[in-house]
N, C-alpha and C positions, 0 to 999 in steps of 0.2 A: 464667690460672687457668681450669681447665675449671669446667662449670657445675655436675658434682658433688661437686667440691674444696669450691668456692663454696657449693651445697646443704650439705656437710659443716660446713664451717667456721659457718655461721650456724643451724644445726641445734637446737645448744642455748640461744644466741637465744629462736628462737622459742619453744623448748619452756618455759623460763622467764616470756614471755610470757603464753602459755599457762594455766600453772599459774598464774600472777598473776589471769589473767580467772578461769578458775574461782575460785579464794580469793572474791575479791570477791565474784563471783555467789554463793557459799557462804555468804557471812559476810550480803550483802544478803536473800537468804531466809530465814536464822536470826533478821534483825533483822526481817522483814517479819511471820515468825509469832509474834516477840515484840510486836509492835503490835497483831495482830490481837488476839493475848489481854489486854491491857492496854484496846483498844477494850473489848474482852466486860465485863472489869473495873468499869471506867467505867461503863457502865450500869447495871450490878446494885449497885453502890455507890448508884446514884443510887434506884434500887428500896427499898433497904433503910436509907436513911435519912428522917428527917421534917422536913420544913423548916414553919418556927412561920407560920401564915397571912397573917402580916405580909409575908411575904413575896413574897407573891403580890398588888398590885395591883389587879388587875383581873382579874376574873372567867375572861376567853377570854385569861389571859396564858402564854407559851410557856414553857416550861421550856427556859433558857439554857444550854448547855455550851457554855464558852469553850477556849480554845487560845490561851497565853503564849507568846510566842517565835514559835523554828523550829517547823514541824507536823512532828513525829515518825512521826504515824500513817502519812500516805501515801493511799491509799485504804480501809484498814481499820477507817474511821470511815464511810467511805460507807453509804449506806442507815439511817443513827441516825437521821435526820429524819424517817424514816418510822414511827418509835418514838414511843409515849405513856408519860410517868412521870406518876403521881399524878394521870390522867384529863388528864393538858398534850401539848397535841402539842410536840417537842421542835424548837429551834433549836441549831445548831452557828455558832457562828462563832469571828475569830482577833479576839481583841480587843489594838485598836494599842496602849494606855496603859490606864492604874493606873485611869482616870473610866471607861473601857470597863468593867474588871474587876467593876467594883461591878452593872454588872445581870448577872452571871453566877450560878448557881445551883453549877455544877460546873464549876471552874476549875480544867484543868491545866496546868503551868509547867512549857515542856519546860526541858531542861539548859542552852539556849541561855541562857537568864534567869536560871543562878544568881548572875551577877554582882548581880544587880537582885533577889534574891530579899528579902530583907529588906526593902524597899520596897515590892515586892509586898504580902508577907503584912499589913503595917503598914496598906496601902489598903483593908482586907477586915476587920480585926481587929473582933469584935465584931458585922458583920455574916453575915446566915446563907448563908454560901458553902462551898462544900463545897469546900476547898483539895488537890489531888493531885497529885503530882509522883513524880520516878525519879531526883531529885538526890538524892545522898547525904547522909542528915544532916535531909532536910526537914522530918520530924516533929520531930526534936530541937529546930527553929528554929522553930518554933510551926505549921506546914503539918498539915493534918487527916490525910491517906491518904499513905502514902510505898511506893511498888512496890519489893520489894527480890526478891534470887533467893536464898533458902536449899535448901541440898542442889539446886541447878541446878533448881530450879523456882520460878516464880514466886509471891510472896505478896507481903505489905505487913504495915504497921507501922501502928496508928491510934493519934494521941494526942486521946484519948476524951475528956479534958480543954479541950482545945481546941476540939474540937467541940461541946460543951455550951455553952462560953464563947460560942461565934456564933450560938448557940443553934438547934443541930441535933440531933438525935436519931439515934445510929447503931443500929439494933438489935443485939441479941445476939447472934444468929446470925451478923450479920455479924461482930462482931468476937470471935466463937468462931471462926474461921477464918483471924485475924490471927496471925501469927510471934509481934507483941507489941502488947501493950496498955498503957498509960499516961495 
């Protein structure tokens, strides 16, 4: 076989390859500016809510944002450490277990944990943790902030109910901005 039979023959091969790497690269960047906005998110959630003083310890204590699971974000949580909420310089960490979860202030449960989701929320219940997740259904299962896409853009679901219960305060504003409230 000459080498442009051979060029021919595997031609569309490649081009299928190709198109596969692009898709991917496609679908990775769509998912990359959906973290970054979910990052944004997370923070001004954490802005616009009041967590009761008990909550706070100790005077010079950090304000905890934890990460459940797989980390979703990637890099689009970088530089939150550099960020103050409520006069607190802020901590990021991945907390391994349900005893981790409890010093978190904003806890989110990537999808990787929805099997463990109910156990989750059980270990938190009643204390003032601001619960956020992109599992489907999580406000409905008692989780505070649920990220959903209506009309291809991104909002969330508060059950306003539940957050009271952990005794957090979400403001108005913010959940005048929610899909739904409950």
């Amino acid at each position: 076989m000459t080498s442009r039979k051979l060029f021919i023959s595997v031609l569309p091969v490649i081009l299928a390859l190709l198109y596969g790497v692009a898709a991917i690269a496609a679908n990775t960047e769509t998912e990359g500016l959906e973290y970054k906005l979910k990052a944004a998110f997370l923070l001004n959630f954490s802005k616009f809510t009041t967590w009761p003083k008990e909550a706070f310890s100790e005077a010079g204590q950090t304000f905890d944002f934890c990460i459940i699971g797989k980390d979703p974000f990637g890099k689009a949580l970088d530089g939150l450490e550099s960020k103050k909420v409520g006069g607190r310089n802020v901590r990021l960490h991945h907390a391994g277990s349900t005893a981790d979860a409890k010093t978190c202030h904003v806890m989110f449960i990537s999808k990787s944990e929805q099997s463990h989701l109910a156990q989750l929320l059980q270990a938190v219940v009643g204390r003032p943790v601001l619960t956020v997740s992109d599992i489907e259904g999580f406000s409905r299962q008692g989780g505070i902030l649920e990220f959903v896409t209506k009309d291809g853009r991104l909002s969330f679901v508060a059950n306003n109910q539940q957050a009271l219960h952990s005794g957090l305060q979400i403001n108005a504003s913010l959940l005048n901005l929610a899909a739904e409230v409950f």
